[in-house]
Each structure stands twice: as structure tokens, then as C-alpha cells.
N, C-alpha and C positions, 0 to 999 in steps of 0.2 A: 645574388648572394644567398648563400643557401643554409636555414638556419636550425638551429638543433634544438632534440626536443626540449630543452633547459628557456632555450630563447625563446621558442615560441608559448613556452608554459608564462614568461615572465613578463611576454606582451595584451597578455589575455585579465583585463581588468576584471578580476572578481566582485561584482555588484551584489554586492546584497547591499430548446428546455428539452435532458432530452427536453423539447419542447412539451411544457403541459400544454397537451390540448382542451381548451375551452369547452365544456359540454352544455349544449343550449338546450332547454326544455321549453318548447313554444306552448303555450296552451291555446285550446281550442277557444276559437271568438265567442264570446258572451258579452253583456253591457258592463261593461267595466262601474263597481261600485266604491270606490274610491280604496279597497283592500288590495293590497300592492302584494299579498302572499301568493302563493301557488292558489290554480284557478280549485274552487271548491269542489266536492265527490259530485258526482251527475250520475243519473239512471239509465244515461245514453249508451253509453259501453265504453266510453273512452275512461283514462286512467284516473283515479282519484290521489289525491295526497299521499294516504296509507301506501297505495302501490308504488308510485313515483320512490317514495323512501324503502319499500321494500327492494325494490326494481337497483336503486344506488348500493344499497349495503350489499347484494350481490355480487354485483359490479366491483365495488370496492375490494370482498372478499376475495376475488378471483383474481384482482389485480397481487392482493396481499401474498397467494399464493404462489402468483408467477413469481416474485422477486425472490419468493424462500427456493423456488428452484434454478433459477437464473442468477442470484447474487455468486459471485465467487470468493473463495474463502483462502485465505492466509494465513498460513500457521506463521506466527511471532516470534522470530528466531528457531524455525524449529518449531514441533511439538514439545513448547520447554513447561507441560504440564506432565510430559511421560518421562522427559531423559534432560542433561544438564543444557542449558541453551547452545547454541551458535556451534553445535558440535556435530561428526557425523549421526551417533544414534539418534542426536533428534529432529534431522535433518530424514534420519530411516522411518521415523515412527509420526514425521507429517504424512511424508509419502503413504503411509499404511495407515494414516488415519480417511483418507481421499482427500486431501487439501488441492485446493488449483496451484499454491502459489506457497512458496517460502519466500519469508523476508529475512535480511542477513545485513549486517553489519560488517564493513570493511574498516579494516586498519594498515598500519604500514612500521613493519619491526626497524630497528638502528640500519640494518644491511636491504633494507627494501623490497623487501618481501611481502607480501599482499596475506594477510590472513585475516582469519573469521573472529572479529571482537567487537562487543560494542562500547565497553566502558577504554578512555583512555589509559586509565591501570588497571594492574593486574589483582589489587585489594578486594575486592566483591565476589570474583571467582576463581583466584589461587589461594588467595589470602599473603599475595604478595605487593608492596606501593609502588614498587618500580613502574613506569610508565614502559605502554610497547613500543615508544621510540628509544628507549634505553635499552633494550636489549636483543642479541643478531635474532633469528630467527632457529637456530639450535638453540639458546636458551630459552625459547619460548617454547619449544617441542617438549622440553624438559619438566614442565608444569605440569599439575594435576588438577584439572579443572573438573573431574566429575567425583571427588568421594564425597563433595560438601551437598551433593543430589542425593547420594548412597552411595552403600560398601559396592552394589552390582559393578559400579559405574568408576570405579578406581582406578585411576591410569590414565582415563579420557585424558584427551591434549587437546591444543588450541589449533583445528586445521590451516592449512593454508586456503589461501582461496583457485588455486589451481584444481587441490584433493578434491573441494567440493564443488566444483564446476563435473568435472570429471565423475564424479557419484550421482548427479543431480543430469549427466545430462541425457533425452531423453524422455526423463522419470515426470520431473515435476519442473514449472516454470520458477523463475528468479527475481524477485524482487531486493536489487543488490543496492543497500544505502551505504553511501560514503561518507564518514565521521571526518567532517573536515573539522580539523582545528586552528587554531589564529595562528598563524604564522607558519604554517606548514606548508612547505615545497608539494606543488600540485604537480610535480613530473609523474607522479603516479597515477595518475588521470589517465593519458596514454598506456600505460602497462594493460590498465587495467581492461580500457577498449581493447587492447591486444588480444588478451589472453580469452575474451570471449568471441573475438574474430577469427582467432584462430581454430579455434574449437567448431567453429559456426552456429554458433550457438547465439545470433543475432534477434534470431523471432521468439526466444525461449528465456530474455532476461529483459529488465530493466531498472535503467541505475536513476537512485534517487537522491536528494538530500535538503538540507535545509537552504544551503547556500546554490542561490542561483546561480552566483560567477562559474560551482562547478557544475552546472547542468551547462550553461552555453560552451563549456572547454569539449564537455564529451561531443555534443553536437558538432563543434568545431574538427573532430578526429573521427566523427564517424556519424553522420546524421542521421542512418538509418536506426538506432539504438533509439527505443524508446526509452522518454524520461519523466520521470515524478519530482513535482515540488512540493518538497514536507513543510506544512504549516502547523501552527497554533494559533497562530493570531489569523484576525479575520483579512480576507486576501479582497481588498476597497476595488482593483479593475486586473481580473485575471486576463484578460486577454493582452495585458502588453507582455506577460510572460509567454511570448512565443516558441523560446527553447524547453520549454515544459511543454510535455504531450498528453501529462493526467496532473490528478492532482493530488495529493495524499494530505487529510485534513486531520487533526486531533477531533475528535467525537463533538465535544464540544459545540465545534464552529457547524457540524451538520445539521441543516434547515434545510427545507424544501428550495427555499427560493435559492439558494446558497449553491445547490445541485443541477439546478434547473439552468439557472445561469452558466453554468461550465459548459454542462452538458449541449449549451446552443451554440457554445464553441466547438463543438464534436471531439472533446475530451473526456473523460469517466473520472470520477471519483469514490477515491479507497480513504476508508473508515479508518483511525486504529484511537487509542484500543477497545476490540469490541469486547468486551468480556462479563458483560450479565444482559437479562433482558430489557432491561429500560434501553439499554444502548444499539441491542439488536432491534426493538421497536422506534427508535430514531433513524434509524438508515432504512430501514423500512419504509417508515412513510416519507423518507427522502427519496428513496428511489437511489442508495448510490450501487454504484456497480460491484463492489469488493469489499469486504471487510477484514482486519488485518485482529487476530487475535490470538490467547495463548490457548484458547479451548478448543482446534479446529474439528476435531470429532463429536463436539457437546453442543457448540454453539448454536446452533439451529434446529432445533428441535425435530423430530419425524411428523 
């Protein structure tokens, strides 16, 4: 019997180091005096304290430096520090800021259509309450989501998520989260694997969200899609999340050992939101792999 995508949506139970390596410092044989510290300075030629600590904070320094060139960066809806969010300018002005990664907010209008929103209404960025399951997706083209950014930005609308698959692709990677809410028909799960299948644009996005039921559905339509489990609370045994392939952590919850632990699952951990220096010096000495912020041009200093 052969079942439709409604049925297999409504069979699918919604649930919700890199390894540190050890560094051993032997010291040369001498008679042990009951001082458990590093071995004392000697005249012999071999290292003294002072050097051993200069010797590390080098070491540490060059570690610091590698992650400021290797960490990858995500603009936060957008470059929504140049243009209004979740829109094409500022989806233009990550791309031209050098971001690796735009993060984006998926919604689903009354007629089913797939566009770029993160808040359930339209209150915050039309200055309308309607929610976007209340209305088709011609009334939602019809909004004005960029004069409350500025006059420049008058007219911007709410994209579809086809428009900007299609703008994006190429250009810049996709970090595509899905605002699932309670009691919402997940048949847009599949659309949504569709529309980047068909595109092929499979190595160039990954969909994320809070709710794991929908990471196992995407899995379930298309396994090769990578996916992010957004948290804020602290995640007690990440590996029984199988259908998560990273993990996307509120700032917060990043620790060293918190990173280190995924990471020996051979998954990466993305930051958000990173948006001053305490929090860029948190992922830092975490070591995570991605930061998700609204400053993608500022954040990192030269």
C-alpha cells in the first residue's frame, strides 16, 4: 500500500574531543624532594619553568590564532546589521560582507508556501498581528518589511524560500531553521527537502531546529542533508541524537568540555548568538567550529 506524503508525515513521531589532546611535560630525573611542582631552573641546558610557561603561552597563542582563521562565520538572518533581516539585501550584504554561512528562518503562509520569516507574526516586522498561517502568500508579498530598517529599504517584502535558495546559490552556504510550532502539519518537511534537491543544492545547506521529531523527518526524505540541533538547555548525552549531524548551542551552554565531547562524535559545534567579545573569547577557547552572529564583517577582529 502505497502512502502519501500526509500519511507518512503523520507516522513520523515528533520527539522532542575534537579530541583534546593530553600534553605531557616529562622532566628530566633528579631526586625527587617531596615538591610535586614542575622540575626546578638547572644550569644544565635543559628547560626551566620560566621557558616551559613561555614555551605554552606560545603554543596557546598560535592555537588562538588558528581558530580566528579557521572558525566559520554566519551572518544571523542575514547581514541584519546592514539591511532589514531574513530579506534578499541582507542576505546581498552577508554575501559581500565574506560570511561562510547565512542562517534563515523558514515559515509556511495559509496556501503553503515556504518563505523567509522568523517571528510567527507579522507584528515586529510589518507592524501587522496576523500570523503567516493566516495569510496566502500574495498577501504576504504585499507587506513592507524594510522602511522600519529605513526610507533606502521601502518596499522590501518577505521572500519566498525558493527566491532565496535561487540568489544564494553558488554564492554562499545555508543554514536553513525550521520554526516549527505546536500543532503544525509537517507535510512541509518534504517540500522543503524538495526544493533543495531539486536545485542540488544538497552540499550547500543544512536544516536545523529545536525540534528533533523534525530533524529525523528530513532524514527520513533525504539522509544525505545535513542537520543541526538547536539548543539552549544543556544537551546531558548527545550521541543518542543520531539524526543530528552538528549541533547548534545558545552561547551560554559553550564550555570546553561541552565541545570537546561532540566534537569525539565527529560533529562541530555552531555558537549563536555571537555578538561581542566575551562571547567571541568563549568559543575561542572552546574551540567550536562556527559562530552564528549579526556582526559578520565586525566580529573577528584583523
Amino acid at each position: 500500500m502505497k502512502m502519501n506524503i500526509r500519511q507518512i508525515t503523520a507516522a513520523v513521531v515528533c520527539g522532542l574531543m575534537i579530541a583534546g589532546e593530553t600534553s605531557i611535560a616529562a622532566c628530566a630525573a633528579e631526586p625527587w624532594n617531596g615538591n610535586t611542582e614542575n622540575c626546578n631552573i638547572s644550569s644544565d641546558g635543559r628547560n626551566t619553568n620560566a621557558q616551559i610557561r613561555s614555551e605554552d603561552a606560545q603554543i596557546q597563542n598560535g592555537n588562538m590564532e588558528s581558530w580566528d582563521e579557521n572558525v566559520e562565520i554566519t551572518a544571523h538572518r542575514g547581514d541584519s546589521s546592514e539591511a532589514p533581516e531574513n530579506t534578499i539585501p541582507a542576505f546581498k550584504a552577508a554575501i559581500e560582507s565574506g560570511a561562510d554561512w547565512i542562517e534563515l528562518d523558514v515559515g509556511v503562509t495559509k496556501d503553503g508556501i515556504l518563505v523567509v520569516l522568523h517571528d510567527e507574526d507579522l507584528k515586529r516586522v510589518a507592524g501587522d498581528s496576523r500570523k503567516i498561517g493566516e495569510l496566502t502568500f500574495e498577501e504576504v508579498r504585499r507587506l513592507d518589511v524594510g522602511s522600519r530598517f529605513g526610507p533606502s529599504f521601502s518596499g522590501i517584502g518577505i521572500p519566498s524560500l525558493e527566491e532565496v535558495l535561487d540568489y544564494c546559490k553558488g554564492r554562499i552556504l545555508l543554514n536553513i531553521e525550521i520554526k516549527y510550532r505546536k500543532g503544525q502539519d509537517l507535510a512541509f518537511i518534504p517540500r522543503l527537502v524538495d526544493l533543495i534537491r531539486q536545485r542540488e543544492m544538497m552540499d550547500q545547506c543544512m536544516i536545523t531546529s529545536f525540534n528533533y521529531g523534525c530533524l529525523q523527518m528530513v532524514k527520513i526524505f533525504e539522509p544525505e542533508i545535513k542537520t543541526g540541533l538547536i539548543s539552549s538547555k544543556p544537551i546531558a548525552q548527545p550521541e543518542i541524537y543520531t539524526s543530528a549531524d552538528n549541533f547548534v548551542l545558545s552561547i551560554e551552554l559553550i564550555e570546553p568540555d561541552t565541545v570537546n565531547r561532540i566534537h569525539e562524535l565527529g560533529k562541530e559545534v555552531i555558537a549563536w548568538t555571537v555578538n561581542d567579545q566575551y562571547s567571541v573569547e568563549k568559543c575561542r577557547k572552546a574551540r567550536t567550529d562556527n559562530i552564528i552572529t549579526d556582526y559578520p564583517d565586525a566580529i573577528i577582529s584583523d
